[in-house]
C-alpha positions as a printed Julia matrix, in Angstrom:
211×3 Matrix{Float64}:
 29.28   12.63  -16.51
 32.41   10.07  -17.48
 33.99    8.34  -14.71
 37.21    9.07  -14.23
 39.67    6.85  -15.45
 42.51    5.25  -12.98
 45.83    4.72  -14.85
 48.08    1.53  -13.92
 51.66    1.78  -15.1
 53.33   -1.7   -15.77
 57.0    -0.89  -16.83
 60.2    -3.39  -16.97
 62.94   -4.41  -19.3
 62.42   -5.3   -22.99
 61.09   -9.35  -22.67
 60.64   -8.92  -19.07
 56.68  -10.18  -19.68
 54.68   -6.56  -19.34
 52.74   -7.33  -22.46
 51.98  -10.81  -20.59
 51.13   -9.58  -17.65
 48.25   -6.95  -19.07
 46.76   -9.43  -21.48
 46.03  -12.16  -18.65
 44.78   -9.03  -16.2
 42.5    -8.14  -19.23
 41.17  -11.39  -19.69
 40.74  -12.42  -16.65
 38.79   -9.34  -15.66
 36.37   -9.79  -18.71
 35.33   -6.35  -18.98
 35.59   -3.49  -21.46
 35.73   -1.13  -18.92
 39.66   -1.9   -19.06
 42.01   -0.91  -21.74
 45.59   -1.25  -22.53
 48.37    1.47  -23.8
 51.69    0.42  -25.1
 54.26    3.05  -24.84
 55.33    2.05  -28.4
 52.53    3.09  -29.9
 54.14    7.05  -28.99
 57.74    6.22  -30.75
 58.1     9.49  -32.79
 57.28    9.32  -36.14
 60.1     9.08  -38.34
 58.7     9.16  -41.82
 60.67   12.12  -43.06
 64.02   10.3   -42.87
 65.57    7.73  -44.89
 65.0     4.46  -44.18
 68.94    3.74  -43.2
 68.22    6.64  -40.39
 65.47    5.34  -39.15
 67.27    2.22  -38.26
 70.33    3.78  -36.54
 67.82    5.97  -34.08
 68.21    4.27  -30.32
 64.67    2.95  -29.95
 65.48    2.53  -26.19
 66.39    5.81  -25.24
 63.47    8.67  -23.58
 64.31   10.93  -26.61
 62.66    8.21  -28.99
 59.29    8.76  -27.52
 56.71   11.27  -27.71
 55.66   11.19  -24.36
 54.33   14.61  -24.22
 51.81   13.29  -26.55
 51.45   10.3   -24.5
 50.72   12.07  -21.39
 48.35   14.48  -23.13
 46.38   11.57  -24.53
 46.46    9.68  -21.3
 45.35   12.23  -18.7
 42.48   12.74  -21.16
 41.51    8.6   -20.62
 41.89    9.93  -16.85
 39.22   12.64  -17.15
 37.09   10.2   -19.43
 37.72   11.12  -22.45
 38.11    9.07  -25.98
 41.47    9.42  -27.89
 42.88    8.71  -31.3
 45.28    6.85  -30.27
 48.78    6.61  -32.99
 49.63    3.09  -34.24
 53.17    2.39  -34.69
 55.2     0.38  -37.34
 57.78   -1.87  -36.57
 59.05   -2.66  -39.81
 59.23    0.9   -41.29
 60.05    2.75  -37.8
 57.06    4.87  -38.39
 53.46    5.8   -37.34
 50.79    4.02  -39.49
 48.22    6.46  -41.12
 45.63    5.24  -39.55
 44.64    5.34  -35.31
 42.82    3.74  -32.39
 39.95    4.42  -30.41
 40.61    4.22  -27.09
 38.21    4.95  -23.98
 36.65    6.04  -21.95
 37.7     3.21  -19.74
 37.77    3.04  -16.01
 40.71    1.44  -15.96
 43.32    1.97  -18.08
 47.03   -0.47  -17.92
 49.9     1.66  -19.44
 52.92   -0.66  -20.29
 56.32    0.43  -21.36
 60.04   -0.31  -20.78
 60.26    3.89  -19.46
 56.96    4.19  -18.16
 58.36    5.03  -14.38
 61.63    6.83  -15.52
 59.57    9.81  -16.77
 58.34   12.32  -13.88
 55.43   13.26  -15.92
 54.21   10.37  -16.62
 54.76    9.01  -13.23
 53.2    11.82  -12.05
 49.91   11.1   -13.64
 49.75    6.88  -12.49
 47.74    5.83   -9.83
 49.86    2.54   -9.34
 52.63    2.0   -10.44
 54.48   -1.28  -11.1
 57.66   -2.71  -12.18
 58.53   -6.36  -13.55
 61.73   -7.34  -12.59
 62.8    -9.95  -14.54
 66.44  -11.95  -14.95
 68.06  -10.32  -17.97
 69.16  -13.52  -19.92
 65.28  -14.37  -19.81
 64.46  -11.07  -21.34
 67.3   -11.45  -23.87
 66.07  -14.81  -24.68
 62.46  -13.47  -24.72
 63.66  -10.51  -26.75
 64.84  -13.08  -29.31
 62.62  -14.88  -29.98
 60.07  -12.14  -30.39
 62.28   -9.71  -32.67
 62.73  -12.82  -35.56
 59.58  -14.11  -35.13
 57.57  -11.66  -34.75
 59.33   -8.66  -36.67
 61.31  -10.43  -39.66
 64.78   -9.61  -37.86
 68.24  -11.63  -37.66
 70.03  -12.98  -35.02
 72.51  -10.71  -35.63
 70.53   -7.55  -35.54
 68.75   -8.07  -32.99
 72.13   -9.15  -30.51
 73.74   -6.15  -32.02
 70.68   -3.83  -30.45
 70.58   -5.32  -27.6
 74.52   -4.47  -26.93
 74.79   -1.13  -28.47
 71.44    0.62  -27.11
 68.74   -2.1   -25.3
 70.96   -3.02  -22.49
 72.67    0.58  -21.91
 69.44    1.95  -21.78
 67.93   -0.22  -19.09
 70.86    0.06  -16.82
 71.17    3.43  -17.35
 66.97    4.32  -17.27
 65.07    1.26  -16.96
 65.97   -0.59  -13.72
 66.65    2.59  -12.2
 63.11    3.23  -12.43
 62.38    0.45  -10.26
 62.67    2.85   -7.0
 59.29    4.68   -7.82
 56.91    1.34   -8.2
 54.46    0.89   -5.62
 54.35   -3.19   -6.39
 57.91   -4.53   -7.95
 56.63   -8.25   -9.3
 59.67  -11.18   -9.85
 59.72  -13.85  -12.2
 57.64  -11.53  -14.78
 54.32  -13.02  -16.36
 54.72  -16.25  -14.1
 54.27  -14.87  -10.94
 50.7   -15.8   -10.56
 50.46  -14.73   -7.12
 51.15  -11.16   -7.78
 49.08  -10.89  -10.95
 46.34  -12.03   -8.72
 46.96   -9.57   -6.23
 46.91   -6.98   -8.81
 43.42   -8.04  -10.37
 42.35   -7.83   -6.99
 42.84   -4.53   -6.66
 41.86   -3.49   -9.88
 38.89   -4.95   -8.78
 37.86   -3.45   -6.17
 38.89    0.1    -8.01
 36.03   -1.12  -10.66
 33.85   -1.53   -7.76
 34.25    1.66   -6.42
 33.96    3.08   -9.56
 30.55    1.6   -10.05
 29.3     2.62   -6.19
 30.35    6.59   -6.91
């Protein structure tokens, strides 16, 4: 019988370093009995509109996501399941055709920016954490990423970030904050916390393997 799979939520602002944070716990723990979600990966698909629609859709808002889907697929990882997992498209604001194979995993880190502002998915986490991070370091992070990373402009991206990013994360994101069982400052950096958290991810992989 599957072990039953313990969900960690990481959620934050856009920049604030929850990618950063998952990758180091994954490495560090060395193990394939941990996997990661992005909440991106459940942005609707928006292949039947026009390109110009796509683009005016507010990427930072809970109507943007699927997460019906995403809590379906994850509370099957939490009964030990394997998913097919979508894979999203930056540059054409659409699912790819292809998917991922996730699980079964004993521990599975969830990271999104509205990962504890939905009651169903918080619902379903077993911890829950939040990186609060200063806002001009996100921005700056945000940046950098978004032309580097995803073939944007300067002036895109700034535009974004004042019409929808930072709206939404006053408005949905930092609220969130309230329902985290560990809140972690200073983001990716904070090495202290991050080992606090491997140590109890740890020990959930031990008791895992001693049931």
């Amino acid at each position: 019988m599957s072990k039953k799979g313990i969900l960690i939520g990481i959620a934050g602002a856009s920049g604030s370093g929850k990618t950063l944070i998952a990758k180091t716990l994954v490495e560090s723990l060395s193990t394939r009995r941990v996997a990661v979600i992005q909440e991106d990966a459940y942005y609707k698909d928006l292949s039947d509109l026009p390109m110009e629609e796509r683009a005016k859709t507010n990427f930072d808002h809970p109507d943007a996501f699927d997460h019906d889907y995403m809590v379906e697929q994850l509370s099957g990882l939490q009964r030990g399941e394997i998913v097919e997992h979508p894979v999203y498209d930056y540059s054409i604001h659409s699912r790819k055709q292809e998917t991922k194979r996730v699980g079964p995993h004993q521990i599975i880190i969830v990271e999104g920016i509205l990962i504890l502002a939905i009651p169903e998915l918080r619902k379903i986490l077993d911890i829950k954490i939040y990186i609060d991070t200063d806002p001009d370091i996100c921005l700056l992070r945000r940046l950098q990423r978004d032309i580097q990373e995803r073939g944007r402009n300067l002036d895109s991206v700034l535009k974004q970030y004042q019409g929808t990013v930072r709206p939404m994360y006053l408005q949905f994101v930092e609220p969130s904050k309230r329902y985290a069982d560990i809140i972690v400052p200073r983001g990716g950096k904070n090495v202290v916390a991050i080992d606090i958290i491997k140590s109890k991810i740890e020990q959930l992989l031990t008791e895992g393997e001693e049931s």
